[in-house]
N, C-alpha and C positions, 0 to 999 in steps of 0.2 A: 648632824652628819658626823659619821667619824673621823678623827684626825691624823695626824702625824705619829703620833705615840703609840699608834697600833708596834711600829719599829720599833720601839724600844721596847716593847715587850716579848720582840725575835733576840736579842742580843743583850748579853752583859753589860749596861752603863751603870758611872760610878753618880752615888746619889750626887754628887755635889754637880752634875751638870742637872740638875732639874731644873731649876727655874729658868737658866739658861734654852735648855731645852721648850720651856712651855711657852717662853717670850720668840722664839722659831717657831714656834704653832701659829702661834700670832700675826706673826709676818708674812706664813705662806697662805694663811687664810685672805689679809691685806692685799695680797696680789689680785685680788677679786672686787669689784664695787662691791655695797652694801647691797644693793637690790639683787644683783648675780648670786650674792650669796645666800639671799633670802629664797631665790626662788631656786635655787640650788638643792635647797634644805626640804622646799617643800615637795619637789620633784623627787626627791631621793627616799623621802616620806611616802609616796604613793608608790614607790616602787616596792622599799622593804613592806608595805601592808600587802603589797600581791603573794611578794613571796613568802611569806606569811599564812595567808589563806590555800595558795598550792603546797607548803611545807616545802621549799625550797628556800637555797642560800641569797642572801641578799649582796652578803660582804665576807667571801669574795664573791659572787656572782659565775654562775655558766655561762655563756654563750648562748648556750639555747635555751638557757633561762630568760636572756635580756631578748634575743627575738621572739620567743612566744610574747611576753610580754607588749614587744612592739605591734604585734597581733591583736592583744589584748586589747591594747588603744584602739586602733580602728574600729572596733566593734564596737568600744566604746564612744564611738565619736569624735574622736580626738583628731585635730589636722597633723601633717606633715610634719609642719614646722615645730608644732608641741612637741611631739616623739621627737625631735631631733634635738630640742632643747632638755626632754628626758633623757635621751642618752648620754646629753654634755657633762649631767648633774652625775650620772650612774657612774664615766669616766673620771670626772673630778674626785668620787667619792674613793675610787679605790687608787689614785694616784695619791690624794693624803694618804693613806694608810699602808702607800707602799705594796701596794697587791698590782700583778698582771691584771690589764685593762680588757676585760672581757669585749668592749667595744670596737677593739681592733680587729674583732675575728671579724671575715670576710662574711662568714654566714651573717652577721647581726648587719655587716653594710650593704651588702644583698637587696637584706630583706626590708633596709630604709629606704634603698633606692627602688626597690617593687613597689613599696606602698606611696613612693612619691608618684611614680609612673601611672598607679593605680587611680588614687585619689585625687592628685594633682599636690602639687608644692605651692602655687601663687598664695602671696601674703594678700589679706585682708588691710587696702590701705585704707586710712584717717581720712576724713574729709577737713580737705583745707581751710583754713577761716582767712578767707582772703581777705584784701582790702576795705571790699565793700559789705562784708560778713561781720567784720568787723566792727566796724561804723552802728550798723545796724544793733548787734550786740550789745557793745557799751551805750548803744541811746537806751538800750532798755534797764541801766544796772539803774537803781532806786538812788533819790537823794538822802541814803544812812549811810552813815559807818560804814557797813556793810558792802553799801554800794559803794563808797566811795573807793574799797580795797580793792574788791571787784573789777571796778574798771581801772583802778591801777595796774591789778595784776596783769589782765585780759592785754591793754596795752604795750605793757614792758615786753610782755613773754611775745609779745608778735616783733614788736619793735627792734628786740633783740636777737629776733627767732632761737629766744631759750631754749632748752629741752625745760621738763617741770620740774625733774630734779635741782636743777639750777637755779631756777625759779626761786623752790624755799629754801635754796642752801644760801642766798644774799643776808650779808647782811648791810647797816647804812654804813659801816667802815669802807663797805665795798663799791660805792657809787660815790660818784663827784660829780657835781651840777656846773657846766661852766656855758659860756655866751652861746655856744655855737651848740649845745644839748648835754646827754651824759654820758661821763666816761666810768663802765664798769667793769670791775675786775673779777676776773670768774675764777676761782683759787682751785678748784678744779672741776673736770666733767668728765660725761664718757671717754672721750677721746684724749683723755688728759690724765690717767690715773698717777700719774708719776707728782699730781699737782706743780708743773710748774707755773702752772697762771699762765692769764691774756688778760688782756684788756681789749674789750670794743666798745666801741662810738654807737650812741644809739641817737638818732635824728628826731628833733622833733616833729609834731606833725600838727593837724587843719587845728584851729578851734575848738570843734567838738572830739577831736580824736589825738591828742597831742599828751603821751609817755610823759613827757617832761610834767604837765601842770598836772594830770590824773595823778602822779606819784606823789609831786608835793603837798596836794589837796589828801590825800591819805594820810603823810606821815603828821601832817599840822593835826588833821582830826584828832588822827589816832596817842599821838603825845609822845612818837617813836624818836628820840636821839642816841638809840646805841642799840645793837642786838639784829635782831630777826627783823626782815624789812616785814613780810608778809606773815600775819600771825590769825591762829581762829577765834572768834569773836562768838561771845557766847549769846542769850535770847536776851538777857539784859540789854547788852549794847554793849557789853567790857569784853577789852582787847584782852586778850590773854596775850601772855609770856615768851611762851614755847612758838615753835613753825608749824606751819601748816605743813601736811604730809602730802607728799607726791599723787595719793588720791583724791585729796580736797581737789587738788588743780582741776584733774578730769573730771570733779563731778561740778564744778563753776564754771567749767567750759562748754559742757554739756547743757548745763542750766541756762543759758543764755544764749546759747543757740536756739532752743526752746522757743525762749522770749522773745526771739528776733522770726518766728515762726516756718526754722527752719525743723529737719527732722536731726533729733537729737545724738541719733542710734550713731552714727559714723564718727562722729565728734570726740575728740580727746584731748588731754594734755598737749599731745602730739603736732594738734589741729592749728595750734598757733604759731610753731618752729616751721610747720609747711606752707601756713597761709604765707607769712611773709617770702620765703625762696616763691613760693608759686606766682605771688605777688610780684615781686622783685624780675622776676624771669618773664613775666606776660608785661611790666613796662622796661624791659629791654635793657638793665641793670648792666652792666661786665658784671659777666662769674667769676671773675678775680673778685670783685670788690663783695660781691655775696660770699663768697668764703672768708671773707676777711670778719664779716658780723657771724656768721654759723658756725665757721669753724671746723668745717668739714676736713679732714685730710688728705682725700682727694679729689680733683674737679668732676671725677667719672658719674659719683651720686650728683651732684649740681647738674650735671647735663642732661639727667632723668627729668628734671624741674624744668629745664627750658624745653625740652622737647613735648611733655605735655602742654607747657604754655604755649605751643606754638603748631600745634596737630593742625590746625585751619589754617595758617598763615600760610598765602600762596600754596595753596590744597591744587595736587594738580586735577582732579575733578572739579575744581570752580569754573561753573561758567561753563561746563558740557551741556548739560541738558538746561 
């Protein structure tokens, strides 16, 4: 994607702010997570090959370059919500570069509100791995390595209703094991770009399904006292080094849904940050104290989670016919 330096080659600067200048590249790119920026990159990728293939400008961009384009999707399949995160990438791109944001013209918001109107907007939600989804799951991880990581992972990431990024971003600096379960420290997350840290309390749980021993039956296996709590393990049986990526998660989450002979297809990373609020919300939790392990910033999303938890509770059609 292009950057900030496009301005410096509108205006006379003196060489000796370069480096200064490129460590300001740096930083207004940091205002962005890694993942935002990734798929930033590769949205803005699919756009400059359109315009490309029409002989049209990418950067700066028409107007009615970016709505045909949001046409273009459609036809090509694309939902709502995609084209909307295509246009975020298209705006990002030419606000580095200091160009007018084609994205503001009314024609291009228009025609994202026709095609939401058109097609519909409604997100494609995750299926929750609820409590007893859970259970089910981890009976299935194998007694390796492998499995032992597995149900550690599957564990922690409900227990703490992680996102997955957060997941592989732990490391054991990050976690303290004390009586009453573990206290971890999250250095940052989505909602946290600023990294000021939290810490939450992660509870332990039954025998068979219990964060605390799944985690330490891992790290003993595995031979981990510093570094990356969750690492990928190669057909040997050797731990690797490095973290597991944010799609190893979704694809162990999925695998094990599988295994517990659920349907795989709706399951994600996701599945485990929602099992626990859904879990949480259907036995009757305070949504104080569920924000207090999520992390939400406000209680409005939490309210979504109790309200599905609770669509039959005192249903005023119980008990008509």
């Amino acid at each position: 994607m292009t950057s900030v330096p496009v301005l410096a080659e509108a205006v006379s600067l003196p060489v000796a702010i370069a480096p200064e200048l490129a460590a300001a590249v740096s930083y207004a790119k940091a205002e962005k997570a890694p993942a935002t920026r990734r798929a930033y990159e590769t949205d803005f990728r699919l756009f400059r090959t359109y315009c490309e293939e029409k002989a049209a400008s990418a950067l700066p961009a028409l107007p009615e370059t970016v709505a045909a384009y949001l046409a273009h999707g459609v036809q090509e399949g694309s939902k709502a919500s995609t084209l909307g995160r295509r246009l975020a990438a298209i705006r990002y791109a030419h606000k580095l570069a200091s160009l007018p944001t084609p994205t503001d013209s009314e024609a291009v918001k228009a025609t994202l509100r026709g095609i939401r109107r058109t097609i519909g907007a409604a997100r494609v939600k995750k299926a929750p791995a609820v409590a007893s989804r859970m259970k089910a799951m981890v009976a299935a991880c194998p007694a390796t390595i492998a499995g032992k990581r597995d149900r550690a992972l599957l564990l922690l990431g409900f227990g703490g209703a992680f996102r997955r990024s957060e997941l592989v971003a732990l490391d054991i600096e990050n976690i303290e094991e004390t009586p009453e379960g573990l206290l971890v420290v999250i250095a940052k997350s989505k909602t946290d770009q600023e990294a000021e840290g939290a810490t939450i309390a992660v509870a332990p749980g039954s025998a068979e399904a219990c964060p605390v021993v799944a985690l330490r039956d891992w790290l003993d296996a595995a031979g981990i006292e510093v570094g990356p709590v969750f690492r990928p393990i190669n057909k040997a049986g050797v731990v690797g080094a490095e973290r597991l990526t944010d799609q190893s998660v979704a694809l162990i989450v999925k695998g094990y849904a599988g295994r517990a002979g659920l349907d795989a297809t709706p399951f994600s990373g996701h599945s485990l940050r929602r099992g626990f609020l859904t879990s949480s919300a259907a036995a009757g939790k305070s949504i104080f104290r569920m924000k207090d392990v999520s992390r939400h910033k406000s209680v409005d999303t939490l309210a979504g989670y109790i309200q599905e938890a609770e669509l039959f509770k005192e249903h005023a059609g119980a008990g008509l016919l």
